[in-house]
C-alpha positions as CSV (number, residue, x, y, z in Angstrom):
1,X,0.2,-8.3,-16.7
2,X,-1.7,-7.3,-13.2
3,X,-3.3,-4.5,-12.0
4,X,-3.3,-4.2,-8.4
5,X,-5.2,-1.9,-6.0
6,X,-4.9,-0.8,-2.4
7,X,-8.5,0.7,-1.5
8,X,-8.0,1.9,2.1
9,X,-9.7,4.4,4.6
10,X,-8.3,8.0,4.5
11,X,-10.2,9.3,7.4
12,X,-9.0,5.9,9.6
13,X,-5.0,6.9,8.5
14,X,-4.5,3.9,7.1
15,X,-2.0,5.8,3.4
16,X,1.2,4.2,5.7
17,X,0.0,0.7,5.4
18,X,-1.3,1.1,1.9
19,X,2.0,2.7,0.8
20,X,3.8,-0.4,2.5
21,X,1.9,-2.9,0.7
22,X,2.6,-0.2,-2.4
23,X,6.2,-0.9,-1.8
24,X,6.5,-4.1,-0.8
25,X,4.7,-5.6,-4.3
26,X,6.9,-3.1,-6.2
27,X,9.8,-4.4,-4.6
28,X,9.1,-7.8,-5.2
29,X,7.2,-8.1,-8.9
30,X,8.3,-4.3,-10.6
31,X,7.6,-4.7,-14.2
32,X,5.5,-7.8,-13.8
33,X,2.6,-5.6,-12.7
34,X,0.7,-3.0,-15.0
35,X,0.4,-0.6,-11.8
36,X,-0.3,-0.2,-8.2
37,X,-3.0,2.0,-7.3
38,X,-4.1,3.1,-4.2
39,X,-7.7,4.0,-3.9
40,X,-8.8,6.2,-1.7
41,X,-12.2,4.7,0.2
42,X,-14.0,5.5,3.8
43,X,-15.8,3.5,6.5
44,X,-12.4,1.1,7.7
45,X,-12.1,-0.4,4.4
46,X,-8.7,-2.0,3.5
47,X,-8.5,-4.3,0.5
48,X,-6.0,-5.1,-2.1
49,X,-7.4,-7.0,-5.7
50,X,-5.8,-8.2,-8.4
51,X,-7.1,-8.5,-11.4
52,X,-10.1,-7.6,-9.7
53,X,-10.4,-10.2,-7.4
54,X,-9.9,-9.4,-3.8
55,X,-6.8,-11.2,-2.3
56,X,-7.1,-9.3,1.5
57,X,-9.8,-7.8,3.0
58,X,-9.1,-6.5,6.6
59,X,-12.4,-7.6,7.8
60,X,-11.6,-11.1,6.9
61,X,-7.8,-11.4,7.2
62,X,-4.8,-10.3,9.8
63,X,-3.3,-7.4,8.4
64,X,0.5,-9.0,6.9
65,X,2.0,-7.0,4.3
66,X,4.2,-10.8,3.4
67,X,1.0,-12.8,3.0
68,X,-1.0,-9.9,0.6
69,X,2.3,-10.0,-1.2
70,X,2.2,-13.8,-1.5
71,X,-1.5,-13.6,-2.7
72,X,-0.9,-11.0,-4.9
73,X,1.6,-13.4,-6.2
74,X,-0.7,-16.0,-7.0
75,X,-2.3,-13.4,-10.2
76,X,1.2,-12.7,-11.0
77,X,2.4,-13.9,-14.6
78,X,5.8,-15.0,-14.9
C-alpha cells in the first residue's frame, strides 16, 4: 500500500491546506493508503510524496487539491 506525506510550512500557515489534501485523499483512497502524514517543514515548503516520490511541489505546480489527489492516484494500488 502507499504512504503519503504532506510536508508544509508551519510558520507560512499553510496546516489548512495540508489538512485539505489530508482529507481529500482519505476521502477518496481510505484503506488503500498505509497513512497520511503531515510533516511539519519551514521556508514555504509544500509538497506531497508518495512512495517517496514527490507528486506536487508548490514551487513547481498550482496549488489544486483535485490534481495532488489525481497524482497521488497514480502510486495508488488497486
Amino acid at each position: 500500500m502507499t504512504q503519503v506525506e504532506i510536508e508544509y510550512c508551519v510558520p507560512c500557515g499553510m496546516l489548512d491546506r495540508a489538512q485539505d489534501v489530508q482529507h481529500a485523499l482519505l476521502e477518496e483512497y481510505g484503506e488503500r493508503l498505509d497513512s497520511v502524514a503531515l510533516v511539519t517543514g519551514d521556508s514555504g515548503v509544500f509538497e506531497v510524496r508518495a512512495d517517496g516520490e514527490e507528486v506536487f511541489d508548490k514551487e513547481e505546480d498550482e496549488f489544486d487539491v483535485d490534481a495532488i489527489v489525481a497524482s497521488v492516484g497514480e502510486s495508488v494500488s488497486a
